[in-house]
C-alpha positions in Angstrom: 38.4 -3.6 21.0 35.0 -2.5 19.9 32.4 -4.3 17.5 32.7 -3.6 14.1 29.1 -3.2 13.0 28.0 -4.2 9.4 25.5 -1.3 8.2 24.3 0.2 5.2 27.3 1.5 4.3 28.7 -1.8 4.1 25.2 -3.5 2.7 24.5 -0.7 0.0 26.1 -2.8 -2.8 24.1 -5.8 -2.1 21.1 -3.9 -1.7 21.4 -2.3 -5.1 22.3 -6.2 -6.5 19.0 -7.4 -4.8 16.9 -4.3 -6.7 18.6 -4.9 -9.7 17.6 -9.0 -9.9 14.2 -7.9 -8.8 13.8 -5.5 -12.2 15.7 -7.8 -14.2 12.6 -10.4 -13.2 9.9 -8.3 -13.3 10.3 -6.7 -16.3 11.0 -10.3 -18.0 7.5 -11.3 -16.9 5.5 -8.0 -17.6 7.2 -8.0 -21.2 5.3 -11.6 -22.3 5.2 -10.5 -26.0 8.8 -10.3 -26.4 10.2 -13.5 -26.9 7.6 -14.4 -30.1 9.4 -11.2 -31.8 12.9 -11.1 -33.3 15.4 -9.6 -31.6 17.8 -6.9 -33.0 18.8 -5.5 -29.9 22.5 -6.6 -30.4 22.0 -4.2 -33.5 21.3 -1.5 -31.7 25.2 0.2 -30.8 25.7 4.1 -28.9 24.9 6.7 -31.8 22.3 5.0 -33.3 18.5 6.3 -33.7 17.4 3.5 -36.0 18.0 0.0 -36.7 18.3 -0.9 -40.7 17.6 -5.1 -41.0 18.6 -6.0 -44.5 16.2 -7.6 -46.2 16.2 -9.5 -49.6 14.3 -11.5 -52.3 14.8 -14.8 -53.5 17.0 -16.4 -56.0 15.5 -19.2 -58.3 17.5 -22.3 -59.3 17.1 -23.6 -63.3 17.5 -26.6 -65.1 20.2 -25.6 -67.2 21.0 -28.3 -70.0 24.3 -29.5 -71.0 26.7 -27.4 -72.5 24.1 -24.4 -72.7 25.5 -21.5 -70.7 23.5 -20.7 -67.8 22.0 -17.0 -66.7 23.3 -15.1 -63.8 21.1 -14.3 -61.3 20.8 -11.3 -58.7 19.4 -10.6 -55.8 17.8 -7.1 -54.5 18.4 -5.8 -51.2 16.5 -3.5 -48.9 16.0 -2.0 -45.5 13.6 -2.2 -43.3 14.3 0.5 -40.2 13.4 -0.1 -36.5 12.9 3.7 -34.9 14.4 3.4 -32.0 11.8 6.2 -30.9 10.4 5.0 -27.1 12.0 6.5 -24.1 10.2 5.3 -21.0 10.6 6.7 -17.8 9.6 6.6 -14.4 11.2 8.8 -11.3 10.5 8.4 -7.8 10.7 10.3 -4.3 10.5 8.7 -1.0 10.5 11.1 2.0 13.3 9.8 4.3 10.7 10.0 7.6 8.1 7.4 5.7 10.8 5.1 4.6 12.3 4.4 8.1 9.0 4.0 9.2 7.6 1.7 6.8 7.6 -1.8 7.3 8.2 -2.5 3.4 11.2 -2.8 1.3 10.0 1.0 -0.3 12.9 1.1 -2.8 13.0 -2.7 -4.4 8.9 -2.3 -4.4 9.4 1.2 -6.4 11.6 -0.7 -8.6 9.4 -3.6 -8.9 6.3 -1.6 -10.1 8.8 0.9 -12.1 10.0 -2.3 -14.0 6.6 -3.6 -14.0 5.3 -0.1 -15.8 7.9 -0.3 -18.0 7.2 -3.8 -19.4 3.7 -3.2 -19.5 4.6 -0.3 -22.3 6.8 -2.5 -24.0 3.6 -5.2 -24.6 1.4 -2.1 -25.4 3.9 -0.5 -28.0 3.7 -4.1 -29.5 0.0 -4.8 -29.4 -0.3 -1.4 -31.0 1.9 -2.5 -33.8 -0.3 -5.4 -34.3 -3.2 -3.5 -34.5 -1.7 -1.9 -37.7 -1.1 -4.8 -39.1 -3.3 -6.0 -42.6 -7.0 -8.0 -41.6 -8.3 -10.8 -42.4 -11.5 -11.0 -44.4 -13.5 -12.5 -42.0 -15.4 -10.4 -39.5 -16.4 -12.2 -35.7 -14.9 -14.1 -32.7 -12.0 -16.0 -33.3 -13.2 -19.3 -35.0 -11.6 -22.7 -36.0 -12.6 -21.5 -40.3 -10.6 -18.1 -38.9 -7.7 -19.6 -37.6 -7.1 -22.0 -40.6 -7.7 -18.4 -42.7 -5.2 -16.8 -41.1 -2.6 -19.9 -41.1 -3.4 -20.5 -44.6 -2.3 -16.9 -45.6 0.8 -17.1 -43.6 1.6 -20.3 -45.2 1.7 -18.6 -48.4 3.9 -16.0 -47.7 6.6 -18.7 -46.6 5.8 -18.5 -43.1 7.8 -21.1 -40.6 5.4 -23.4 -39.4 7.6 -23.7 -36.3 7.2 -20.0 -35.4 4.1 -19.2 -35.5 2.1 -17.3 -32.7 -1.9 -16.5 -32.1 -2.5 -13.8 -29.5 -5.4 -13.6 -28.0 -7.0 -11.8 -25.1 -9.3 -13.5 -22.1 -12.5 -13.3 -24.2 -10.8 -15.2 -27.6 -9.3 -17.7 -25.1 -13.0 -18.3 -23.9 -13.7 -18.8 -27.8 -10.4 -20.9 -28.5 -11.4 -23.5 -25.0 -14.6 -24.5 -26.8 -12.6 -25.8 -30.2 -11.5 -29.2 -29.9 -8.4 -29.1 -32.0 -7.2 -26.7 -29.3 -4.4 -28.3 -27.2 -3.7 -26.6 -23.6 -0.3 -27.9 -21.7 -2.1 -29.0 -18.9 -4.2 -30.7 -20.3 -1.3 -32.5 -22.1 1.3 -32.4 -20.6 3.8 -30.1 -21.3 4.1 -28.9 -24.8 7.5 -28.0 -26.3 7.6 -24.3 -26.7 5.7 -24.2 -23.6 8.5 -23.9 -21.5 8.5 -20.6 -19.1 7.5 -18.4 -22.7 3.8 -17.8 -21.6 2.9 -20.4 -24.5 -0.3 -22.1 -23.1 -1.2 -24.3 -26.3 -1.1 -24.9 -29.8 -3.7 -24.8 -32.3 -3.0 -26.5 -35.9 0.7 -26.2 -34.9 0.5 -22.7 -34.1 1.8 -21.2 -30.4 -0.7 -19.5 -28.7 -0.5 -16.3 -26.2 -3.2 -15.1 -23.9 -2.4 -11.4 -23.0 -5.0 -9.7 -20.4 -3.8 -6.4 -23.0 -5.6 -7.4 -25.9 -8.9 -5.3 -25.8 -11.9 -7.7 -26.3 -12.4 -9.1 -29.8 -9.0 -8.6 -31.1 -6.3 -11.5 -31.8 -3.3 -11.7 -33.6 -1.2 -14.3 -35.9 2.5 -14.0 -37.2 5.4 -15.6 -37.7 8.5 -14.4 -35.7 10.3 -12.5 -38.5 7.2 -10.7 -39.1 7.6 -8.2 -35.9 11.2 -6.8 -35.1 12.2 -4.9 -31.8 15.5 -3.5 -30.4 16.3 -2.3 -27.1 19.0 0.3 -27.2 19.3 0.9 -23.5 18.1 -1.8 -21.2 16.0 -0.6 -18.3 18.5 1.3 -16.0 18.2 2.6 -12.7 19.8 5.4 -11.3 19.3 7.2 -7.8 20.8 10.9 -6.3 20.4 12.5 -2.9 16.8 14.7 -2.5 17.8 15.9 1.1 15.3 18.7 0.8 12.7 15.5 1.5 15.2 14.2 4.6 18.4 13.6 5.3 18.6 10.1 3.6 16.1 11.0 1.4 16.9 10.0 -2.7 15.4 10.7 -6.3 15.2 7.5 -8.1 14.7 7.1 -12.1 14.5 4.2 -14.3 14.1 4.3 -18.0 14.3 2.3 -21.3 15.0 3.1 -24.8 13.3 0.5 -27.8 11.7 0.2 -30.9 9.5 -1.9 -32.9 8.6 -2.6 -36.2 6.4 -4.5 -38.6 9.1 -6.9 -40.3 8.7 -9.5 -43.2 5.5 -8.2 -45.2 2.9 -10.7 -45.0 3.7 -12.7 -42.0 2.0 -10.8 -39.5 -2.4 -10.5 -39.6 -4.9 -9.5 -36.9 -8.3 -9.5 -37.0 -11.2 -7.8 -38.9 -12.9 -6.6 -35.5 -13.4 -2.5 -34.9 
């Protein structure tokens, strides 16, 4: 009886599997921004082109007195809608001669630095948002008297202490280093939203992000409910036959359909920098 020899037809499954873990983990570490944003992607079903998040005021409690008939109270309701407007994409072509004689994995690399391009525009889209966001009145490098600006006004608008984020780029974290109230996890062990969230520190109580996007002189304060996203479709990868480049030759594409959105008015600030 002869061998039975395990190939690619038999290793095809596993191969895709392996690809598919390798986007799934790049495109969790190029995304860092994600994480310090609320999620609605649950939110966002088939058929949809927007996300509405219901929003609402307050309701005040009163001391009514005894036997005197209290007043009703109401509460107004809004929207706030997350386009879901970004449709990234990225395609590839390997010739079948250059693949077979290539000593690298060509298709999970393609896939890596597809999933890597893809996170990278989901951190831009959001940095972007940012950027629109209301300044503060001071004008300069980040600055202890700026960051307690900032968290003041937050504060205010009945921002949660517990969730909220700075976001500065390599210059600001240069700035941020040289003021003492500025505790780094290694430094001090490790701090507890500093987990695997790209959290390096915390500042008055607030998280703080380095992102190598943020262009020099910029940074960035807000509380969680004050940016929204929603992936609709999650980055997929699909590939078809492109013989006309070789016999085992394939076209690869890998897109990703989101949104974002400004959230919770008032609990989101950047700087006063150009």
């Amino acid at each position: 009886m002869s061998d039975l020899i395990t190939g690619d037809t038999q290793l095809a499954a596993t191969k895709q599997a392996v690809i598919a873990a390798v986007v799934a983990k790049e495109l969790a570490f190029q995304a860092k921004l994600a994480p310090f944003f609320t999620d609605y992607s649950s939110w966002a079903v088939k058929g949809a082109k927007s996300v509405s998040v219901p929003k609402a005021g307050s309701l005040t409690a009163v001391d009514r007195a005894t036997g005197v008939q209290g007043d009703a109270s109401v509460l107004t309701f809004a929207a706030d809608l997350i386009p879901l407007d970004r449709n990234m994409y990225v395609a590839w072509i390997i010739d079948s001669s250059d693949e077979v004689q290539s000593r690298v994995e060509v298709q999970a690399e393609y896939a890596r630095r597809a999933a890597s391009a893809i996170g990278r525009s989901h951190d831009s889209d959001s940095i972007a948002l940012l950027q629109t966001a209301p300044v503060t009145t001071t004008v300069g490098n980040i600055s202890q008297a700026i960051i307690l600006e900032m968290r003041q006004s937050l504060l205010a608008a009945f921002a949660d202490m517990n969730q909220l984020y700075l976001a500065v780029g390599p210059d600001q974290e240069a700035k941020l280093l040289a003021i003492a109230e500025f505790v780094r996890s290694d430094s001090y062990g490790r701090l507890p939203t500093a987990l695997q969230t790209g959290v390096i520190g915390q500042i008055y109580g607030i998280n703080v992000v380095v992102h190598a996007g943020i262009a020099a002189g910029n940074y960035y304060m807000w509380e969680k409910s004050g940016v929204y996203f929603a992936n609709q479709l999650q980055p997929s990868m699909s590939s078809q036959g492109a013989n006309e480049f070789g016999s085992s030759a394939t076209r690869n594409a890998m897109d990703f359909l989101y949104g974002h959105k400004l959230g919770q008015a008032g609990l989101y600030l950047r700087d006063n920098n150009p």
